[in-house]
N, C-alpha and C positions, 0 to 999 in steps of 0.2 A: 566208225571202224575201231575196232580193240583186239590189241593183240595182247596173248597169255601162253602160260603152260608154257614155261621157258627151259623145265627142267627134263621132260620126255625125249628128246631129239638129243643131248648127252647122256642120258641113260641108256638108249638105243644101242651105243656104242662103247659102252661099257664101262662110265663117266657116275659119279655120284650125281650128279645133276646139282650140285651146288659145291661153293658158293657163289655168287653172281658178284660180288662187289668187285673184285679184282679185275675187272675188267675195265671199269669206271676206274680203280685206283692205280693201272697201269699208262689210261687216255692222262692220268692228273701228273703222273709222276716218274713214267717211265724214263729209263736214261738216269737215271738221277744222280748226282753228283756224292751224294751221302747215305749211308744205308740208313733206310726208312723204316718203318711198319707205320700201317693204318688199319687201326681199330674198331670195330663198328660193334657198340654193347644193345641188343636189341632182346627178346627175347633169349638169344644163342648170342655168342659173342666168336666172333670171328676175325682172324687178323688176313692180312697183307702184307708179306715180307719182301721189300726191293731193294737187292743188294746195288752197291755201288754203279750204274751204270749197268743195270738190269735190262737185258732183253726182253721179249712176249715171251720166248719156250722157256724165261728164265724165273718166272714169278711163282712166287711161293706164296700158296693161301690156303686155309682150313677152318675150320670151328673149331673155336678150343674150348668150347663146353657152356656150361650156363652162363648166360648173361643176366638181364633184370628177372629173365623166369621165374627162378625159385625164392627170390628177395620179394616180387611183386605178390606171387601166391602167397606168402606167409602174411605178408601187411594186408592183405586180405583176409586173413582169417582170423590174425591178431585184433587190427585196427578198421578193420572194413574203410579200408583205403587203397586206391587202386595200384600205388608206389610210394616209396621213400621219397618224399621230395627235399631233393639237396645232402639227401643223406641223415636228416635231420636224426631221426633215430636210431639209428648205427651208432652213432656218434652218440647219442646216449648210453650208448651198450657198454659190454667187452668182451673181447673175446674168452670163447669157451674151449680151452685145449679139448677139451675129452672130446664134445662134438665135434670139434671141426677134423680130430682124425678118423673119428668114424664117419666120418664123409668122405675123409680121402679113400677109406679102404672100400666102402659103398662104391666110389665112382671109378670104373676103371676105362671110361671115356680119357680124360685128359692126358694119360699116358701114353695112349693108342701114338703110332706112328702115321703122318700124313703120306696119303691124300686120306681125309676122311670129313666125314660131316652128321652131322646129329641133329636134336629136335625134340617138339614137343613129350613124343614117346620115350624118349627114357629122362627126360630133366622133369617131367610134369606129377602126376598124383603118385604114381609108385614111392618115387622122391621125396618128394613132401612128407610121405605116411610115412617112412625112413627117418626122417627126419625131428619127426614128432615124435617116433615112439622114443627117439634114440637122445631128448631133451627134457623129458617129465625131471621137474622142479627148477629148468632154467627159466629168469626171466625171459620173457619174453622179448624185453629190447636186446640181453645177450643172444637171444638167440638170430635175431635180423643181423647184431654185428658180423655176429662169427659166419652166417653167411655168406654174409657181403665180402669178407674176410676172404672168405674159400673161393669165393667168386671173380676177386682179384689175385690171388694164389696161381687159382686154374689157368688165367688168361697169359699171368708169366711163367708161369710154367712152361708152357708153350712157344713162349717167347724165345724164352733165352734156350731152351731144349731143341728147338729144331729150325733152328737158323739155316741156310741153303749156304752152298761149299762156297767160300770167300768170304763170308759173311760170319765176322766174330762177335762184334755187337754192333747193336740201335742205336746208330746215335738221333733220331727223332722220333716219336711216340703219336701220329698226329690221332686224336680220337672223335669220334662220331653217334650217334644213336644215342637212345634216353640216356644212358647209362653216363654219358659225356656229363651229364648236367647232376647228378650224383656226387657230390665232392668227398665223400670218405670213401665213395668208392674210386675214385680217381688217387685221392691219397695215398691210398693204400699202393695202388700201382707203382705209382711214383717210389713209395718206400723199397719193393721188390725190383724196382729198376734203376737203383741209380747210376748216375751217368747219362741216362736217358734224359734229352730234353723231352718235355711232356705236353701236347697241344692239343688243343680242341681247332679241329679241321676248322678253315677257313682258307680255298684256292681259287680263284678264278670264277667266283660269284657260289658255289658249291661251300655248304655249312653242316655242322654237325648234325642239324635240323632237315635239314632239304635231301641229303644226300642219296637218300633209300628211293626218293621222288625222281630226283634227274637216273638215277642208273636204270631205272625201267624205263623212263620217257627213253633214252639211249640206247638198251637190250631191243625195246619198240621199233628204236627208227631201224637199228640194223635188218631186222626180222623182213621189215616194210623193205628198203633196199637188197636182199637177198645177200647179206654180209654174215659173216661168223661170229659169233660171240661168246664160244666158250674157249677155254684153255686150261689144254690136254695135261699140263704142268700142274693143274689145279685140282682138276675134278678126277685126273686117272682115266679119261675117254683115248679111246684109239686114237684119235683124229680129231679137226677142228670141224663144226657144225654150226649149220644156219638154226638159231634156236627159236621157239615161239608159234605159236598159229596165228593166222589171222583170220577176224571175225568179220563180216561187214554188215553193217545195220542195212 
C-alpha cells in the first residue's frame, strides 16, 4: 500500500498545497513555551514559526525561497560535485556586493507576503543563467560564497519580516535538511540572527536527517486513518482536508 499526492486535496480548496513540514513541527512543538522557528534547507528552505504557546489555527509557515538549490546547481557546473560539503568552499570565497544585489533585485520571491510557496520553476535554470551572466570575472569560489550568502539573507529575511502578531523575536532556531550540515551556511544565519539560539533539530528520536522521512511516514498514517493534515493557517486553503490517495498493491 503507498500513499501520495498530498498536495491536490489542499489545492482543491484553495490552499498552495504546501508546505507539509508544519504539521510534523506543530505534533513536535506545539504549545511551546518559547517562540521557536524550525527550519528545513532542502532544495527550497522553509520555516516554521511558533509563537509562545501556539495553537494549530495559530502556526505560521512558508518558503522563504532557495535553499541548497541554486548553491548545489552551481557546485555543479563549477566543481562537478553534487553540494558544498560543510560549506567547505564558501568559506574559501567572499562575498561579492555587486552580485549578491543583483540577486536581491532578480528575486522578488523572498519579499512576497505569506502564505505563499515556490520551487524548482523559478529558483532552477532561469536563476542560474541570471546568475552567470550577472558574475563574468568572479571567481568562481566568490561566486558559491555570495550565494550561500543570499541564501542565508533570504531565509532571515523572512524570519525576522514576518513573525505572526505576539511574536517579536526567535528566541530558538532549531534547523533541518542538507543545508543544517553546511556550516557557512549555517553561520551566516547565525550572524543575521543574533540572539537567536541556533540548533540542528534533534526531538523525540526525529533528526535533521530523518525528519523529511517521519513527516510522510506521518502525512501517510493520517491519509490511512481518514484525519486531516493540512493547515488552512499555512497553505491559505478554506478548510482543513484529509490529504493524500491511497494506492494498494
Amino acid at each position: 500500500t503507498t500513499i501520495g499526492d498530498f498536495r491536490t486535496a489542499d489545492m482543491a480548496v484553495n490552499g498552495n498545497g504546501a508546505p507539509f513540514a508544519p504539521y510534523l513541527d506543530y505534533i513536535l512543538f506545539g504549545e511551546t513555551k518559547k517562540n521557536i522557528a524550525l527550519l528545513n534547507i532542502g532544495g527550497i528552505g522553509n520555516v516554521t514559526i511558533l509563537k509562545k504557546g501556539c495553537k494549530k489555527n495559530e502556526v505560521t509557515a512558508f518558503d522563504t525561497g532557495a535553499g541548497n538549490m541554486m548553491i548545489d546547481a552551481l557546485m555543479k557546473k563549477f566543481y562537478k560535485l553534487d553540494y558544498d560539503k560543510n560549506g567547505k568552499i564558501a568559506s574559501q570565497g567572499k562575498l561579492n556586493i555587486g552580485l549578491f544585489n543583483k540577486m536581491k533585485t532578480r528575486d522578488k520571491y523572498y519579499t512576497a507576503k505569506p502564505p505563499k510557496a515556490t520551487g524548482r520553476e523559478y529558483y532552477g535554470e532561469d536563476f542560474i543563467n541570471y546568475i552567470l551572466r550577472n558574475s563574468k570575472g568572479i571567481p568562481k569560489q566568490d561566486i558559491i560564497s555570495t550565494v550561500t550568502e543570499f541564501t542565508a539573507f533570504t531565509i532571515c529575511y523572512n524570519i525576522m519580516n514576518f513573525l505572526p502578531k505576539g511574536c517579536s523575536s526567535i528566541e530558538e532556531l532549531h534547523i533541518s535538511g542538507g543545508g543544517a550540515e553546511n556550516k557557512f551556511l549555517v553561520q551566516s544565519i547565525s550572524t543575521y540572527l543574533p540572539g537567536t539560539k541556533i540548533l540542528k533539530l534533534d526531538s523525540k528520536g526525529i533528526t535533521a536527517k530523518n525528519k523529511e522521512a517521519v513527516l510522510f511516514a506521518i502525512l501517510a498514517n493520517e491519509t490511512y486513518n481518514g484525519m486531516t493534515s493540512n493547515l488552512p493557517s499555512v497553505t491559505g486553503a478554506q478548510r482543513e482536508v484529509i490529504q493524500g490517495k491511497i494506492c494498494l498493491a
